[in-house]
Every structure is written in C-alpha cells, then in structure tokens.
C-alpha positions, 0 to 999 in steps of 0.5 A: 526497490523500497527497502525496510529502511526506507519506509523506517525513514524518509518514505515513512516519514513523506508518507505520514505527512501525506496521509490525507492526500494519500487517503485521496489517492486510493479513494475509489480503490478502498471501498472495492477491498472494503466490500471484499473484507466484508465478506469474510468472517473474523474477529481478531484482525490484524491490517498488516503495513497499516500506514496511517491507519484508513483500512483499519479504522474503517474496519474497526467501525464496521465490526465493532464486535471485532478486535483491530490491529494496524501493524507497520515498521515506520514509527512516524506512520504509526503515530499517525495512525495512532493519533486517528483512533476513535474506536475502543476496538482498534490499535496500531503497534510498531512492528515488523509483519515479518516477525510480529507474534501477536497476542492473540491469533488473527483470524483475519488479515488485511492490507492495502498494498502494504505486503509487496515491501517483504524483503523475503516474501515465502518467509513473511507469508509462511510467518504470517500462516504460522501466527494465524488461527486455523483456516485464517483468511486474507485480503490485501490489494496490491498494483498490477503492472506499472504499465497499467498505472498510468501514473507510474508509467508517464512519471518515469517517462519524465524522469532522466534516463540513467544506466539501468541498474542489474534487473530485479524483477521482484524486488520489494516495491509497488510493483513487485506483485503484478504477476499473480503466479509470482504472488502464487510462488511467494504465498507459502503458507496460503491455498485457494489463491483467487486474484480479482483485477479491479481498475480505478482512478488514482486521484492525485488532486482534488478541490479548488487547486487539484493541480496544486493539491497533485504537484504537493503528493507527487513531491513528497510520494513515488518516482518522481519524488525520489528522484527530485531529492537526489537530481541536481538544481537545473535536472529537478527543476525540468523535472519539476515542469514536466511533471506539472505539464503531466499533472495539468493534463490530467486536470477535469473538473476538480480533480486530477485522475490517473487510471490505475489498475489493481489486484484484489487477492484472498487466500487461507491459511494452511496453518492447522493447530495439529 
C-alpha cells in the first residue's frame, strides 16, 4: 500500500530525484497515451498526480492554444516539475486531486498512473466529475496486473519472504487498477468506460552502463527499494545481489528491458451544469 503520506515523503522525494530515469522508464509507454489525449478535444487540461511534469509538458507543447495544469501532493516533485516549464501555457500546483477546486473547469483530464494512489477512489473520481466541464473527458494509463510486469513479479521473488499482512486487494498502489471492473466500480462520476491494454517494455537502464543506470532506479523506486531501507546489513546485502543478477539478465545491447503491461483507460464526465 502507498499511502498519501508516502509520496508527501520518502517516495516523493526518490521519485523526484529519479525523474530522469523514471521519464526512461515509461518511454515506450508514453507516446502510446500520448496519441490517446491527442484524439480528445479540450482546452483546459489538468495532469492529475503529474510527477515531475513529462505528460503535461508534452501536452503543454502540443496545444499550445491549451491551458496546463500538473496537479500532484509531493512538494519535492512539484518543484521538479516546476523547475522544467518552457511553455507560457503550462503550471504545476501542489494539491490534492481528491479535493483540488480548480479556477477554471478542465475539459480534459490526464495522468499517467497517478490515479491508482486515491485512498477513497469513487470519492476522487466523483470529486474530479463534479469540478469538471460538462462532458469532460479522461485518459490516464494505469498497470495491469503485477504478473504481467515482469519487473514487479521477478523483484518480489527477490525479496525475504514474510508473514503476508491481511489482503487488500485494492489498496492504493501500482496495481490497485489491474481489473478493469473494479476501475468500473471506483469511476462514480464517469460513463462510456473503454479499457485499451497495451504491453511495452519498462526500460529500467540505458546507455553505456545500462546495468549500472537499473541498480540506481530500482535502489531508490518500487519493491525492492522499500525493502532495501527497512532489511538488515546481510538481508539488503543479498537482496542487493540478487537483484543485480536480475538486472544483468535483462541486459541486451544498451539497455536493460522488462516487459510490462498497461491499461489505456478513457471515460466522461456525467457532470451536467443542470
């Protein structure tokens, strides 16, 4: 579970150092949620848990006409972001999704897997319609199951085994919006649900010393970084060399590739102004 407070912290924090590797890290998934926002009308935009600020600004770019918000709670990724603008037309805000009132109502709203970390899901998504334009629309991609990321599933299969805590299937996390009918159950607010799978590869690494470029991400982002803060000397140690056995198993050429899997998911608004 990632709660609110972790990515107001440490995970803020990891991620905002990271965001170069991370940009890396969903490079072949990007352009394909790109070309979905692209075939949707709207001029006022709001990238809902923006991060360091990549989607919005390639959004800002592509519409100039378009006014850009990147909305997220971690004030160290928002100063990331905001230290990246060169566009007139784009802005970064620190604020809660779940409660944000925009100035101006969006017509169309973005994420890229930021909207599986809501503590009350049908709350944010009812929230989100009720601030929106009329007939809004929304694109965000979100993680299939952590079987179908390799990098997930093999990471945890690094890890020490422990006493598994009580099961929250949907607890806020990466993969708390794999099942599309669950999504369907937490969109209040939202019809004409469509769900587009796409696979790609997380691109852990690249360059000269991929390997090197992957042990610095998964050090500092996901699992297996978690669990390298928290384990004793010797346990973070094994863990530390498993893990760069992974990482060079999945070094080809100058990268090193996980397959992935995603959801493309767009839906609209049922907000009327009656």
């Amino acid at each position: 579970m990632t709660s609110a407070s972790d990515w107001q912290g440490t995970v803020g924090r990891s991620w905002a150092a990271e965001w170069r590797r991370t940009d890396v890290s969903f490079s072949e998934l990007t352009p394909a949620l790109l070309a979905a926002i692209a075939a949707e009308p709207g001029d006022d935009v709001v990238d809902i848990g923006c991060g360091a600020g990549e989607l919005a600004m390639a959004v800002a770019a592509a519409r100039p006409q378009a006014r850009v918000t990147g909305i997220d709670i971690s004030p160290d990724l928002v100063e990331a972001a905001s230290a990246r603008i060169t566009a007139a037309n784009l802005s970064f805000e620190l604020a809660d999704a779940t409660r944000w009132q925009p100035r101006r109502r969006p017509e169309l709203l973005v994420s890229r897997h930021g909207v599986m970390f809501f503590p009350d899901p049908p709350q944010a998504f009812t929230h989100l319609a009720a601030i929106s334009a009329p007939g809004a629309r929304m694109v965000f991609s979100c993680f299939r199951s952590a079987a179908e990321n390799e990098w997930a599933a093999a990471i945890a299969d690094l890890l020490p085994r422990s006493e598994p805590p009580p099961p929250q299937p949907f607890a806020p996390g990466p993969f708390a919006f794999a099942q599309p009918d669950h999504v369907r159950r937490c969109m209040a607010g939202w019809r004409k649900l469509a769900f587009t799978p796409v696979d790609f590869n997380y691109i852990a690494g690249t360059g000269e010393d991929a390997v090197g470029e992957a042990m610095a991400l998964f050090r500092r982002i996901g699992p297996a970084a978690a669990a390298l803060r928290t384990l004793s000397e010797d346990q973070s140690e094994a863990v530390a060399a498993r893990l760069q056995d992974l990482v060079e198993t999945h070094h080809q050429g100058d990268r090193v590739a996980f397959r992935a899997a995603a959801w493309l998911v767009t839906g609209t608004s049922d907000h009327t102004d009656g």
